[in-house]
DOKEBA-730101 format. One record per atom (N, C-alpha, C, O): residue in three letters; chain; atom name; x, y, z. Coordinates in pm, whole numbers, plus 50000, padded with zeros to 5 digits. Layout:
N
(ALA A CA (X Y Z))
...
This chain:
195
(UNK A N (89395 22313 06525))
(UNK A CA (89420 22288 06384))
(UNK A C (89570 22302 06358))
(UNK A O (89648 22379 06414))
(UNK A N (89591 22224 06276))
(UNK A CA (89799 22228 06229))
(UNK A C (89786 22281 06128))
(UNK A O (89686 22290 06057))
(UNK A N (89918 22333 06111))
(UNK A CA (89932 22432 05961))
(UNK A C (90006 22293 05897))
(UNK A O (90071 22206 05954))
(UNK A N (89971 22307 05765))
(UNK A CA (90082 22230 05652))
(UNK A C (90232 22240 05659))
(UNK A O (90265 22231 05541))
(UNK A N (90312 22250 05710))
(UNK A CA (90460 22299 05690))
(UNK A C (90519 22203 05616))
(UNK A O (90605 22161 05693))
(UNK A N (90529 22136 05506))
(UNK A CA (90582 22099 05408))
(UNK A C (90642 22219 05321))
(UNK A O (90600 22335 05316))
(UNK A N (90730 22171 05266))
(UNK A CA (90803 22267 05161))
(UNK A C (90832 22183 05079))
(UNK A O (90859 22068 05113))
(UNK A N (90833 22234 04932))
(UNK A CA (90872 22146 04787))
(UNK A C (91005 22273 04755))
(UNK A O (91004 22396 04751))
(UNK A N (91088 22189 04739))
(UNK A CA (91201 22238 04705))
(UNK A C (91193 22281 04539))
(UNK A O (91147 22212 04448))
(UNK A N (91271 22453 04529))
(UNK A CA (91238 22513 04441))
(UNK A C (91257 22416 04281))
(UNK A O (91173 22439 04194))
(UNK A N (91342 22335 04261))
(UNK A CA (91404 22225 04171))
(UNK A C (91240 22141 04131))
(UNK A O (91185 22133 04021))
(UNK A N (91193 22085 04271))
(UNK A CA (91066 22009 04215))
(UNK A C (90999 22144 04141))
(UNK A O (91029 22191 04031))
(UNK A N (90907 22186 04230))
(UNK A CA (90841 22348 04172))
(UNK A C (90897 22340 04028))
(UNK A O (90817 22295 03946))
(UNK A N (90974 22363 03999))
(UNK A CA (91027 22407 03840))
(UNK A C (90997 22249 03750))
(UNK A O (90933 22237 03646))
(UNK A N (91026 22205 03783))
(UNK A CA (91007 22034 03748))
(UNK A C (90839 22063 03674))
(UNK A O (90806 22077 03557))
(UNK A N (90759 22064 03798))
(UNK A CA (90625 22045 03843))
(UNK A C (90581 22163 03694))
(UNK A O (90512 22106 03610))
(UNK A N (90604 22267 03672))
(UNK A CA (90588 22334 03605))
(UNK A C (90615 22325 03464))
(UNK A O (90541 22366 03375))
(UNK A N (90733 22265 03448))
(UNK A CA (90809 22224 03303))
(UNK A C (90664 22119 03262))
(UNK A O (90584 22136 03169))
(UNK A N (90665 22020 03358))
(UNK A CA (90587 21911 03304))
(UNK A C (90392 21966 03290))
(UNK A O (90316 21927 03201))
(UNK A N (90369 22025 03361))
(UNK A CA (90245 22092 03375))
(UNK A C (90208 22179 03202))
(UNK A O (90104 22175 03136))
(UNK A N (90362 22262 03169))
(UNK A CA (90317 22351 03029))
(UNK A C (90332 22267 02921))
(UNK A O (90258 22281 02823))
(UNK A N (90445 22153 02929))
(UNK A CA (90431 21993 02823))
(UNK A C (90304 21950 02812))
(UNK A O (90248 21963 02704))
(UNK A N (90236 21888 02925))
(UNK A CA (90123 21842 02883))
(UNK A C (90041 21916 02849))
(UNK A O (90002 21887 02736))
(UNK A N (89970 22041 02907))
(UNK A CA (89869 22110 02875))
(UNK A C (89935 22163 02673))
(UNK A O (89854 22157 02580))
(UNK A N (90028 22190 02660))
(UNK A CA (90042 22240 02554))
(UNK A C (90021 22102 02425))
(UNK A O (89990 22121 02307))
(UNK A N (90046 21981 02483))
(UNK A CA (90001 21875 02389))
(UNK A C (89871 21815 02385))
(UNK A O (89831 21743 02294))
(UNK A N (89811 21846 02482))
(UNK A CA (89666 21796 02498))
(UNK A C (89557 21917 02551))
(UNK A O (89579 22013 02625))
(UNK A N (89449 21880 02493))
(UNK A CA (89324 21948 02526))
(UNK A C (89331 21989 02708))
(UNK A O (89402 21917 02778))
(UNK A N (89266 22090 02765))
(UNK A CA (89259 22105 02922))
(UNK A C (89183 21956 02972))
(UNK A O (89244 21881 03047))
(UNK A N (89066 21929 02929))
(UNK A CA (89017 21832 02986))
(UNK A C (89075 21670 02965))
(UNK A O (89045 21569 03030))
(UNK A N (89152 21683 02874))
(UNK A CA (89236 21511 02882))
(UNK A C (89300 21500 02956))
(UNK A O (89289 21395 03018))
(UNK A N (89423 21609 03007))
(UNK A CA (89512 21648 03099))
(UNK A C (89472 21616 03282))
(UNK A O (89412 21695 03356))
(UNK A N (89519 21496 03315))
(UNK A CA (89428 21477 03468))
(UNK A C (89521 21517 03553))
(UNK A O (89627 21560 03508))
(UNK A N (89500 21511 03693))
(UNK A CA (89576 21580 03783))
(UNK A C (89649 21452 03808))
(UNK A O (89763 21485 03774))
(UNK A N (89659 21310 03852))
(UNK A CA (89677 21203 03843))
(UNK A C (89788 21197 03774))
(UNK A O (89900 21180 03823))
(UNK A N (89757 21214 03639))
(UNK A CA (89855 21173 03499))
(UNK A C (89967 21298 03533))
(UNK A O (90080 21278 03489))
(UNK A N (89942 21430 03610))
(UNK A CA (90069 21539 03563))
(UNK A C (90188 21463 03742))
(UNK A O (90309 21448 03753))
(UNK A N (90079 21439 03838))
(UNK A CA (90139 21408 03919))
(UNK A C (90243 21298 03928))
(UNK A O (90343 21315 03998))
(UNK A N (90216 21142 03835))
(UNK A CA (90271 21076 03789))
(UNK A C (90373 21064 03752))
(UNK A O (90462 20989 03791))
(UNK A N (90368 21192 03611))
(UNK A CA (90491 21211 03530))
(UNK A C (90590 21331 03583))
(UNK A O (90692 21349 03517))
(UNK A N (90567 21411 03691))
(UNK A CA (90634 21535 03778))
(UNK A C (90708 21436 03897))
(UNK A O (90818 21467 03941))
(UNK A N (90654 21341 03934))
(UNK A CA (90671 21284 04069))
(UNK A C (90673 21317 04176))
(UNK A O (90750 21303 04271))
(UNK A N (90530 21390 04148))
(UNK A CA (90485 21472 04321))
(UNK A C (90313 21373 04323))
(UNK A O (90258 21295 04246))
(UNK A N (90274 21444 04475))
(UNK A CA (90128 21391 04524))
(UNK A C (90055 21479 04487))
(UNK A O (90078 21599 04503))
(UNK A N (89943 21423 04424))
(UNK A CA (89810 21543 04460))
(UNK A C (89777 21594 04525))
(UNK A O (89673 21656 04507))
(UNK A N (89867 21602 04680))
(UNK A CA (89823 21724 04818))
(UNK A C (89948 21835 04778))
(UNK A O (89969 21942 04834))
(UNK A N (90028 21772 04659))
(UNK A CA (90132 21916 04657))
(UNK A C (90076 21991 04559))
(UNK A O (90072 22114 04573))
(UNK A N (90018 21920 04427))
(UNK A CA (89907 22029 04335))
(UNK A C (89802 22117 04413))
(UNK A O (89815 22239 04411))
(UNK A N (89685 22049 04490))
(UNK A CA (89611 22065 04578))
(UNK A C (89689 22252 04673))
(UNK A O (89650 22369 04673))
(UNK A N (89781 22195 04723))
(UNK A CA (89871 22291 04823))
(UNK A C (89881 22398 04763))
(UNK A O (89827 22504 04792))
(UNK A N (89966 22369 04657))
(UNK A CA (90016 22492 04605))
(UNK A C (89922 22585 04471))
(UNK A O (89934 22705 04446))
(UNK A N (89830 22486 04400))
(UNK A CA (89773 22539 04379))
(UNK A C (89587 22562 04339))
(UNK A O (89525 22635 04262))
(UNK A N (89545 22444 04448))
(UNK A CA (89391 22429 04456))
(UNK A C (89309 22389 04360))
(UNK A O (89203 22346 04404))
(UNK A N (89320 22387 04223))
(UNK A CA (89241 22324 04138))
(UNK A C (89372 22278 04019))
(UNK A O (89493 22265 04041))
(UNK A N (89305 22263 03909))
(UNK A CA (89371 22248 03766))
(UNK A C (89403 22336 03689))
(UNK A O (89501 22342 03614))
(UNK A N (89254 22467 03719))
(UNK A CA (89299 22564 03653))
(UNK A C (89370 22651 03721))
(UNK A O (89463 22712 03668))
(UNK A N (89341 22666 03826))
(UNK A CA (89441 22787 03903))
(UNK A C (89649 22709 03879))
(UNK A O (89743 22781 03911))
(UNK A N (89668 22585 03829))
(UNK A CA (89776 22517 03864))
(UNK A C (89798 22595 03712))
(UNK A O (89901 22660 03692))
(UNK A N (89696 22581 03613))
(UNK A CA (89769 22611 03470))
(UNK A C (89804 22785 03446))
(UNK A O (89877 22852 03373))
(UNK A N (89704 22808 03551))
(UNK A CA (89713 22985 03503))
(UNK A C (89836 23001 03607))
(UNK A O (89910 23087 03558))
(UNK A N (89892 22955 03733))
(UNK A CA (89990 22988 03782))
(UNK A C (90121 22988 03721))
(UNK A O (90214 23069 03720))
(UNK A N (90097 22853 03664))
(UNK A CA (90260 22808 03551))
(UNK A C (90268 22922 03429))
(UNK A O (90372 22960 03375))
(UNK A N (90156 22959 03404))
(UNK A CA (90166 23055 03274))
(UNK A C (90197 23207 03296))
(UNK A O (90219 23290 03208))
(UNK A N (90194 23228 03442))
(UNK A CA (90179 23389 03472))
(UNK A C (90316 23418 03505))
(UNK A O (90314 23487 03607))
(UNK A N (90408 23402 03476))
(UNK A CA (90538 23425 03483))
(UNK A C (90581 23483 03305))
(UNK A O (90663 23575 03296))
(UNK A N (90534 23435 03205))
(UNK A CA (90537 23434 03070))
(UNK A C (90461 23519 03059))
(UNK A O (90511 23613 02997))
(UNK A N (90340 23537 03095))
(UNK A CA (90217 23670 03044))
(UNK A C (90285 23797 03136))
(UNK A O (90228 23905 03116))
(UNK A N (90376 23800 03214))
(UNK A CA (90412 23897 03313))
(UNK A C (90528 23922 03198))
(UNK A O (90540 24044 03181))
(UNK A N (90605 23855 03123))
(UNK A CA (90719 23843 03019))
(UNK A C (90614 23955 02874))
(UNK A O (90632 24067 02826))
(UNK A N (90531 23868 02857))
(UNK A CA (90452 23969 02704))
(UNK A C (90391 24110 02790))
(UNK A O (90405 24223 02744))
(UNK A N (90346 24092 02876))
(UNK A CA (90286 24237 02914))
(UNK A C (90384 24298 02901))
(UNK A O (90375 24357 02793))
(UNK A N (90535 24333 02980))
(UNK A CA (90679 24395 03011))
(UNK A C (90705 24409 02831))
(UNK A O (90724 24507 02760))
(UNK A N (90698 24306 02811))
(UNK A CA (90741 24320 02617))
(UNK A C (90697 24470 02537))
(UNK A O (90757 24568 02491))
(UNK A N (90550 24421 02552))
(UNK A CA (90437 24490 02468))
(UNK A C (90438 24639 02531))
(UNK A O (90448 24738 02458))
(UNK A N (90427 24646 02657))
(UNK A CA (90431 24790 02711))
(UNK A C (90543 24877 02685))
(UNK A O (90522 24995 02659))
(UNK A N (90718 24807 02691))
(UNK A CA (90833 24856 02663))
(UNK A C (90824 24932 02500))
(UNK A O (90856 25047 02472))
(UNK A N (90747 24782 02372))
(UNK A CA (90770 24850 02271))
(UNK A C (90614 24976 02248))
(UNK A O (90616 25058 02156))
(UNK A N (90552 24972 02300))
(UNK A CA (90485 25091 02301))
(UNK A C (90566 25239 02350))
(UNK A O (90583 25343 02287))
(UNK A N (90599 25207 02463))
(UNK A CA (90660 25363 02502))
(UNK A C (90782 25409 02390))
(UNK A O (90827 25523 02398))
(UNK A N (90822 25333 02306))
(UNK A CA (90895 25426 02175))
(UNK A C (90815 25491 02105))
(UNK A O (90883 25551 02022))
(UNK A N (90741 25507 02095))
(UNK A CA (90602 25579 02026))
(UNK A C (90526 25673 02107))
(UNK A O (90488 25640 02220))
(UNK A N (90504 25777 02065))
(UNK A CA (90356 25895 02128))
(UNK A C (90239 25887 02015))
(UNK A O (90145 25957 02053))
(UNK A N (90219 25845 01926))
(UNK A CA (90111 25859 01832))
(UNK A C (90037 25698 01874))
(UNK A O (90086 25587 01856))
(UNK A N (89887 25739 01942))
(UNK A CA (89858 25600 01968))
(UNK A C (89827 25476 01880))
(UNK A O (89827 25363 01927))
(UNK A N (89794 25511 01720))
(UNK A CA (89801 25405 01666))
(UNK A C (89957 25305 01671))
(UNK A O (89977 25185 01689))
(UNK A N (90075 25456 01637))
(UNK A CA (90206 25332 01653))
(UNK A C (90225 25207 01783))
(UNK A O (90265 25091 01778))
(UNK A N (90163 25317 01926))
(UNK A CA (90187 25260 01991))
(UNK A C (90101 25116 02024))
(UNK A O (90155 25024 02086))
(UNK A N (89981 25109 01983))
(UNK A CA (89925 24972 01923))
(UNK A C (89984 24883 01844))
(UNK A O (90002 24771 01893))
(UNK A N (90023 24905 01725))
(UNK A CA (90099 24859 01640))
(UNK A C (90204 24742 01691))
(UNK A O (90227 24623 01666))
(UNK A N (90273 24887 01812))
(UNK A CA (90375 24799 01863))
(UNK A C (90314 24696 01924))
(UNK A O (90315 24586 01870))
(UNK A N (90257 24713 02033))
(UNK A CA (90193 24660 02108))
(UNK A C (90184 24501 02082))
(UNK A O (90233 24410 02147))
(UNK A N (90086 24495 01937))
(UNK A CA (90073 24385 01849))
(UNK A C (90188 24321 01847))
(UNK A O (90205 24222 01919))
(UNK A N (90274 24362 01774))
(UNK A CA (90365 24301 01667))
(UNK A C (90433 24277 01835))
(UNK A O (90404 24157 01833))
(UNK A N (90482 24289 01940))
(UNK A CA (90526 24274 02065))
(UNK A C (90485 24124 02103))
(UNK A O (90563 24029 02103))
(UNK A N (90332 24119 02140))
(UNK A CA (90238 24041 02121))
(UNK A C (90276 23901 02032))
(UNK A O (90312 23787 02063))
(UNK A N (90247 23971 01900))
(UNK A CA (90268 23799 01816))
(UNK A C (90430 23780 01871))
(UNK A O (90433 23705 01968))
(UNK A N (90532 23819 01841))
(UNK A CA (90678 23802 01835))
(UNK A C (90682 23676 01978))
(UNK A O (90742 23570 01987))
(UNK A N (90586 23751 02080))
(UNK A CA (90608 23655 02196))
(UNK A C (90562 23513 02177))
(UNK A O (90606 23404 02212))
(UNK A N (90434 23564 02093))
(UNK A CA (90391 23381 02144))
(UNK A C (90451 23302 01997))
(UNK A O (90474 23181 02000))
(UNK A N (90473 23386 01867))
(UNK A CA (90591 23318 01794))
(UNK A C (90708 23238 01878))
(UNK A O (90721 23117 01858))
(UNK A N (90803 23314 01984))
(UNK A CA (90885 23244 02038))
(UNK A C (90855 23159 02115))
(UNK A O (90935 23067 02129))
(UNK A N (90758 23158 02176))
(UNK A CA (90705 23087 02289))
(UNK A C (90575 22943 02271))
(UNK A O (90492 22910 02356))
(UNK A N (90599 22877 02127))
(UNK A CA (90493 22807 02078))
(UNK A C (90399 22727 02235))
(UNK A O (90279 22699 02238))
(UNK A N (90498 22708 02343))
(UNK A CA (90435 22561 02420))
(UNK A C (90317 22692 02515))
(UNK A O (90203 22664 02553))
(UNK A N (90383 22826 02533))
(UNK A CA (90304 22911 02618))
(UNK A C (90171 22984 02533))
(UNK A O (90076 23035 02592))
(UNK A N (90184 22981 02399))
(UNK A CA (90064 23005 02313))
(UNK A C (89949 22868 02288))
(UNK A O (89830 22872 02319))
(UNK A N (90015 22762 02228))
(UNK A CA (89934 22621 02255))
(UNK A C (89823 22608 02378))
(UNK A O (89717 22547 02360))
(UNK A N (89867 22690 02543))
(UNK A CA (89782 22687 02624))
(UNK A C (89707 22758 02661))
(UNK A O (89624 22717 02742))
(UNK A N (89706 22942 02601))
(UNK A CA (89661 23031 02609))
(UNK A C (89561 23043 02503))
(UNK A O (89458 23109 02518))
(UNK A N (89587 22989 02411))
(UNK A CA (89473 23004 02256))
(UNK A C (89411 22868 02291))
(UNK A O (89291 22884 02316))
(UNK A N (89450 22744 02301))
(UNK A CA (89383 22631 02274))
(UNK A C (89311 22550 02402))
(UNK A O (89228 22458 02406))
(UNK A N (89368 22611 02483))
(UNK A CA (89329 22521 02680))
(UNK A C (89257 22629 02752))
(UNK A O (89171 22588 02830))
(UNK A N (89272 22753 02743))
(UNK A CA (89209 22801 02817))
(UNK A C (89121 22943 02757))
(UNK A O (89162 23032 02682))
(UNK A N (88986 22925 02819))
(UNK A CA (88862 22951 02753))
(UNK A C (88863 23146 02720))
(UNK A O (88926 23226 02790))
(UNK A N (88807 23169 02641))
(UNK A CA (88803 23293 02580))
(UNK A C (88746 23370 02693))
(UNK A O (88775 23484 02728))
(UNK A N (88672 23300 02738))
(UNK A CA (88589 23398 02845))
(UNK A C (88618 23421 03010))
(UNK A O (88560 23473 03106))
(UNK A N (88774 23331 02979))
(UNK A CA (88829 23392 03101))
(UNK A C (88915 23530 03089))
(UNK A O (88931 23604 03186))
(UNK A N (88972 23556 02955))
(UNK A CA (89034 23678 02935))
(UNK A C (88968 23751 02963))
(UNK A O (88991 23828 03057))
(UNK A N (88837 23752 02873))
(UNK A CA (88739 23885 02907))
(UNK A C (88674 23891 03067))
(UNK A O (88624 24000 03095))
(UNK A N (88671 23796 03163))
(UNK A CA (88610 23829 03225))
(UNK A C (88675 23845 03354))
(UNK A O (88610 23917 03430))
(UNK A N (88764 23808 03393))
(UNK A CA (88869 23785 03486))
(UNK A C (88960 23934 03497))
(UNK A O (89061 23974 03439))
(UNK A N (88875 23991 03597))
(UNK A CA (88961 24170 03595))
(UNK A C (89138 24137 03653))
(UNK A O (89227 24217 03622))
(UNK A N (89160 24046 03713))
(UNK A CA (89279 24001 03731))
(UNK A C (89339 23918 03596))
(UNK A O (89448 23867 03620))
(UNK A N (89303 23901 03502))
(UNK A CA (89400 23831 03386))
(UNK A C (89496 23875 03411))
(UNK A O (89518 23986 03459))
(UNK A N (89616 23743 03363))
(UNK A CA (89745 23856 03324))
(UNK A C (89749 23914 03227))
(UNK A O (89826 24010 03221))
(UNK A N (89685 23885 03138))
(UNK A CA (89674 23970 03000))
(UNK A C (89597 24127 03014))
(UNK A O (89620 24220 02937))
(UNK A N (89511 24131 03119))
(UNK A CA (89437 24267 03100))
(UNK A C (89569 24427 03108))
(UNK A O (89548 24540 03064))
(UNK A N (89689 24378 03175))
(UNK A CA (89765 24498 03139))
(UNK A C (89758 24545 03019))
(UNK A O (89715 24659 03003))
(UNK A N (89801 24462 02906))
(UNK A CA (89795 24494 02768))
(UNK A C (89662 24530 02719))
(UNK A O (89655 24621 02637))
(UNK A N (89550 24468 02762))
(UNK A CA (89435 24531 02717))
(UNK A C (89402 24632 02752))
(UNK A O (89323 24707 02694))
(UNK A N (89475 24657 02885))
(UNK A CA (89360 24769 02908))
(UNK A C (89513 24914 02807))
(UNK A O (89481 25026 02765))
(UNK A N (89602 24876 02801))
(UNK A CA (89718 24971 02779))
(UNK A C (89624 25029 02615))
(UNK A O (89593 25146 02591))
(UNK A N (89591 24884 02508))
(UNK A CA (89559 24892 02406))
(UNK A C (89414 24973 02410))
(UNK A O (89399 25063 02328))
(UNK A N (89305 24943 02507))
(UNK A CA (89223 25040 02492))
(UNK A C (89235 25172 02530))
(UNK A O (89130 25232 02555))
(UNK A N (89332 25226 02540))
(UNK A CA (89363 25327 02634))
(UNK A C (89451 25438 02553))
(UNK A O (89474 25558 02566))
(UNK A N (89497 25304 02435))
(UNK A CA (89568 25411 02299))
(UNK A C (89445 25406 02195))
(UNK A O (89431 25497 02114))
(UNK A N (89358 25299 02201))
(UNK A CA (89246 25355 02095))
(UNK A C (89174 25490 02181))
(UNK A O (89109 25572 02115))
(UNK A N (89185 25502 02279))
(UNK A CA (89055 25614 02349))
(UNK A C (89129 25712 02309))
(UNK A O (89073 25727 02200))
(UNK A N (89214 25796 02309))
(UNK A CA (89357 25794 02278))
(UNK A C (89339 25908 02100))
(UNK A O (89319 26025 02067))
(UNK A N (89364 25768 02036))
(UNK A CA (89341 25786 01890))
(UNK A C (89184 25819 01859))
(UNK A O (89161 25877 01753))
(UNK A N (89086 25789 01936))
(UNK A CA (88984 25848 01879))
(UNK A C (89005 25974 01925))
(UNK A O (89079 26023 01840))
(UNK A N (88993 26021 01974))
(UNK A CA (89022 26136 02059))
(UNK A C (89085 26286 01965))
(UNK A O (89058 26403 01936))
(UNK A N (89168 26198 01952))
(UNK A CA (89324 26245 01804))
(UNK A C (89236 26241 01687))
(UNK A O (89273 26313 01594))
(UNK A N (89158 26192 01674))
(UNK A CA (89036 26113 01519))
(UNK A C (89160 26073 01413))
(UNK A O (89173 26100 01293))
(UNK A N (89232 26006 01492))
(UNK A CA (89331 25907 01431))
(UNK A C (89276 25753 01441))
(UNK A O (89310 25670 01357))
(UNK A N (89222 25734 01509))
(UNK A CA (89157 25611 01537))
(UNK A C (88988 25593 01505))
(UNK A O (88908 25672 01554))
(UNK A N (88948 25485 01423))
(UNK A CA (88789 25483 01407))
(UNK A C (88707 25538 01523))
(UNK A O (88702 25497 01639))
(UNK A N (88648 25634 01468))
(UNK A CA (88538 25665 01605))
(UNK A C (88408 25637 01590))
(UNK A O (88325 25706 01649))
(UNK A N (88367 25527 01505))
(UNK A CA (88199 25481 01458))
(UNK A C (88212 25374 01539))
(UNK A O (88111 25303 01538))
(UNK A N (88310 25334 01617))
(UNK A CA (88280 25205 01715))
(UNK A C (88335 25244 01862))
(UNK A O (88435 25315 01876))
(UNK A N (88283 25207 01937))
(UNK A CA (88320 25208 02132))
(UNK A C (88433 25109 02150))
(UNK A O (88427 24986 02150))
(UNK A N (88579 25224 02175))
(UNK A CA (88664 25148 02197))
(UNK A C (88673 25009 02271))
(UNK A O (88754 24918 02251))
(UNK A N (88584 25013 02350))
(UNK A CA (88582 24817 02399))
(UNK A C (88525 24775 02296))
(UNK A O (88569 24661 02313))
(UNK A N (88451 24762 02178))
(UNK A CA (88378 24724 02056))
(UNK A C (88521 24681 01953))
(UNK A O (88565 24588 01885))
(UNK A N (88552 24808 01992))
(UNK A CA (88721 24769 01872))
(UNK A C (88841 24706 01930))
(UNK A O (88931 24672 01853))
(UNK A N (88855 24683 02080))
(UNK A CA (88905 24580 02128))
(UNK A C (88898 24490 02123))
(UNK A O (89003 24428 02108))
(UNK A N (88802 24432 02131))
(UNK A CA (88721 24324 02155))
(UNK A C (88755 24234 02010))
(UNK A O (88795 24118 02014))
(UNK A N (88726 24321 01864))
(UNK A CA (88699 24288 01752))
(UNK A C (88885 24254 01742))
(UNK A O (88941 24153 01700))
(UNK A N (88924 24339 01781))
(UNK A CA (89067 24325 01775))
(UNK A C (89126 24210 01801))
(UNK A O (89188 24145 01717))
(UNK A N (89108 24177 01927))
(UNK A CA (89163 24079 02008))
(UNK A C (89066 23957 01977))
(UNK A O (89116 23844 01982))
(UNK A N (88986 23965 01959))
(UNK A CA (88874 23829 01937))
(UNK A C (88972 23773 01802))
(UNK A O (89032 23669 01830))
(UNK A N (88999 23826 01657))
(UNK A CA (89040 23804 01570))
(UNK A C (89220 23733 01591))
(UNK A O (89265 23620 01572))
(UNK A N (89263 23819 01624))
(UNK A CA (89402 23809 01688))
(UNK A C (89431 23591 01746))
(UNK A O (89503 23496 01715))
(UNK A N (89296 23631 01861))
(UNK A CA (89300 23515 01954))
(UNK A C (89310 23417 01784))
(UNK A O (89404 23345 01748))
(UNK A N (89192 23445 01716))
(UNK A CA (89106 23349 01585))
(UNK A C (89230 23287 01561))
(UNK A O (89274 23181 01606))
(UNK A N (89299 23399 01453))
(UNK A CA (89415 23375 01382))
(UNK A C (89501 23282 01432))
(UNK A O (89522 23190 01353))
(UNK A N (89587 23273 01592))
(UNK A CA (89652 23226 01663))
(UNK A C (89611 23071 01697))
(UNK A O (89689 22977 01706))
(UNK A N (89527 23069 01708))
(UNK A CA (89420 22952 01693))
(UNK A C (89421 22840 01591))
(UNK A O (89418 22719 01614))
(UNK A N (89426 22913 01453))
(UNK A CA (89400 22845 01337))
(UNK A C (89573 22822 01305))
(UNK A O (89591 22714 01248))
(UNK A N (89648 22866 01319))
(UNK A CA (89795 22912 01311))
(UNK A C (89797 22751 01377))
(UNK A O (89770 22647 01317))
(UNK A N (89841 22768 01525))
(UNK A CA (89841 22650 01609))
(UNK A C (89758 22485 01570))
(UNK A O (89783 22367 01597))
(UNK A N (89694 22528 01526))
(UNK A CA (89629 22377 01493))
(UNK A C (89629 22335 01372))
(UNK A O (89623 22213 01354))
(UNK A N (89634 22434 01243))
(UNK A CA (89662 22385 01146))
(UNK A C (89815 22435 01084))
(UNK A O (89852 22416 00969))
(UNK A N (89872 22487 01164))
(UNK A CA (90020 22532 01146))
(UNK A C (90057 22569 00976))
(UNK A O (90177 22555 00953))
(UNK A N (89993 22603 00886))
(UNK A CA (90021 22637 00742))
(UNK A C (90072 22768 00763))
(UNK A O (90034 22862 00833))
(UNK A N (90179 22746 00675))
(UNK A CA (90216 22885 00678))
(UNK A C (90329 22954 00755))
(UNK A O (90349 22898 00864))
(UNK A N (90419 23072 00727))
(UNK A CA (90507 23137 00804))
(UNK A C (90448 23188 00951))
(UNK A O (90367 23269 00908))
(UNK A N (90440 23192 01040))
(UNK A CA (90421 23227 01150))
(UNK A C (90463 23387 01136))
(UNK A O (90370 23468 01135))
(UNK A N (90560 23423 01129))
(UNK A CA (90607 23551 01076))
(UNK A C (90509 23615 00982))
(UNK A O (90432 23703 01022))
(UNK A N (90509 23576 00866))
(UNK A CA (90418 23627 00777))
(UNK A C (90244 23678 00844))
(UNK A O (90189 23787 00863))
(UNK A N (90196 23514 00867))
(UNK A CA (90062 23523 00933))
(UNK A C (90032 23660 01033))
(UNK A O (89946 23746 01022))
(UNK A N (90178 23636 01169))
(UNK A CA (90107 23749 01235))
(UNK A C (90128 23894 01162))
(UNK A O (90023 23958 01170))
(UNK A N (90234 23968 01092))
(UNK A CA (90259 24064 00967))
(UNK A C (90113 24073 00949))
(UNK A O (90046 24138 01029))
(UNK A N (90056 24009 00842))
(UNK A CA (89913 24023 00810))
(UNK A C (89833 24056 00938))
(UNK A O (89804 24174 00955))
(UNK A N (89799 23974 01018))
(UNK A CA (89715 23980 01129))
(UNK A C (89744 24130 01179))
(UNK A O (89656 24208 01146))
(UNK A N (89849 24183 01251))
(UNK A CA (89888 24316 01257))
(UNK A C (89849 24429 01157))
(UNK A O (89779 24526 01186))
(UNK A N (89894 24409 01060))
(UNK A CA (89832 24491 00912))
(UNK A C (89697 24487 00921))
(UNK A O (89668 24586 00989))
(UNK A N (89614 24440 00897))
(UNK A CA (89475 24404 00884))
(UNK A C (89403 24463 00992))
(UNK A O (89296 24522 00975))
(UNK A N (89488 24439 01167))
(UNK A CA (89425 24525 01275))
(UNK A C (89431 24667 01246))
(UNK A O (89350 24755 01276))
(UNK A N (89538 24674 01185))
(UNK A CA (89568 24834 01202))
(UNK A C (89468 24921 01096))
(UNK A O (89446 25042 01097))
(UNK A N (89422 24828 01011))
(UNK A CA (89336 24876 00875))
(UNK A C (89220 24898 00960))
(UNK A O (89180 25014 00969))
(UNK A N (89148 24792 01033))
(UNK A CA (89051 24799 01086))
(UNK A C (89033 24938 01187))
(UNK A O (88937 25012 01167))
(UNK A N (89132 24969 01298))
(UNK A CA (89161 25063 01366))
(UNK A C (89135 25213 01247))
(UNK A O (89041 25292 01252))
(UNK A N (89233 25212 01164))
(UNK A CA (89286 25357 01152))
(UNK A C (89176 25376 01028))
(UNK A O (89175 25489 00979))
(UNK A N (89061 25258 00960))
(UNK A CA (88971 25370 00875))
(UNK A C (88869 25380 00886))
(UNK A O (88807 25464 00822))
């Protein structure tokens, strides 16, 4: 058997990627063909294939450089805080600020790829932050600073399910300050959390 020894020079790679978070962020996952990204990147489908085996493993690869960016974010502005609701708080407001700046890396995380890979995928890149956030509610209940009539994965869950909602409705029907929206969205978690 022969090994592959091809190499794509780091320039394509970055190319391949630019054009990969364009399309997915303008179109649905399933309009998006492997064909059409290869086309407009000007690589073969044995270099998608190669490097990264399906469609979705190609979209979650391009994106995990950015979720490795909000996790580092969200965790930094937590450790200014010891009281675990602040450090949620931060957490959040860490959170929206990123995918505020980052519209083309939120477009594919809220709208292309499915809810039930966050939750179920013990490798997400997102589970750092989740698990950091359940870990300051266990935390705050603990403190009985934090609601204790619900099971901190119950108030995660409610947390982040809403969060995702908001981000969602934000993105597709775009009304509204982005700033403002997540403000509220943050406020509103924290109401939910702390009574």
């Amino acid at each position: 058997m022969t090994t592959d020894k091809r190499v794509i020079e780091e320039a394509t790679l970055e190319n391949l990627r630019r054009t990969i978070l364009s399309m997915f962020a303008e179109n649905p996952f399933n309009d998006v063909g492997i064909r059409q990204i290869c086309q407009e990147a000007r690589v073969s489908p044995q270099t998608i294939y190669k490097y990264f085996g399906s469609k979705e493993m190609m979209l979650f690869a391009c994106i995990r450089s950015d979720m490795e960016k909000l996790n580092n974010a969200a965790l930094t502005a937590a450790r200014k805080f010891s009281k675990p609701a602040e450090q949620i708080e931060a957490m959040l407001q860490a959170w929206c600020r990123f995918y505020g700046k980052n519209p083309v890396v939120a477009r594919i995380v809220f709208l292309n790829i499915p809810v039930s890979y966050w939750i179920s995928e013990q490798d997400s890149v997102q589970m750092q932050v989740w698990s950091a956030i359940r870990s300051a509610i266990e935390n705050g209940q603990k403190a009985k600073k934090i609601n204790r009539d619900l099971p901190a994965d119950l108030l995660l869950d409610m947390l982040m399910g809403s969060l995702h909602r908001i981000m969602a409705r934000w993105l597709t029907e775009g009304k509204g300050s982005f700033s403002k929206t997540s403000q509220q969205a943050v406020g509103a978690s924290m109401h939910l959390l702390t009574s």
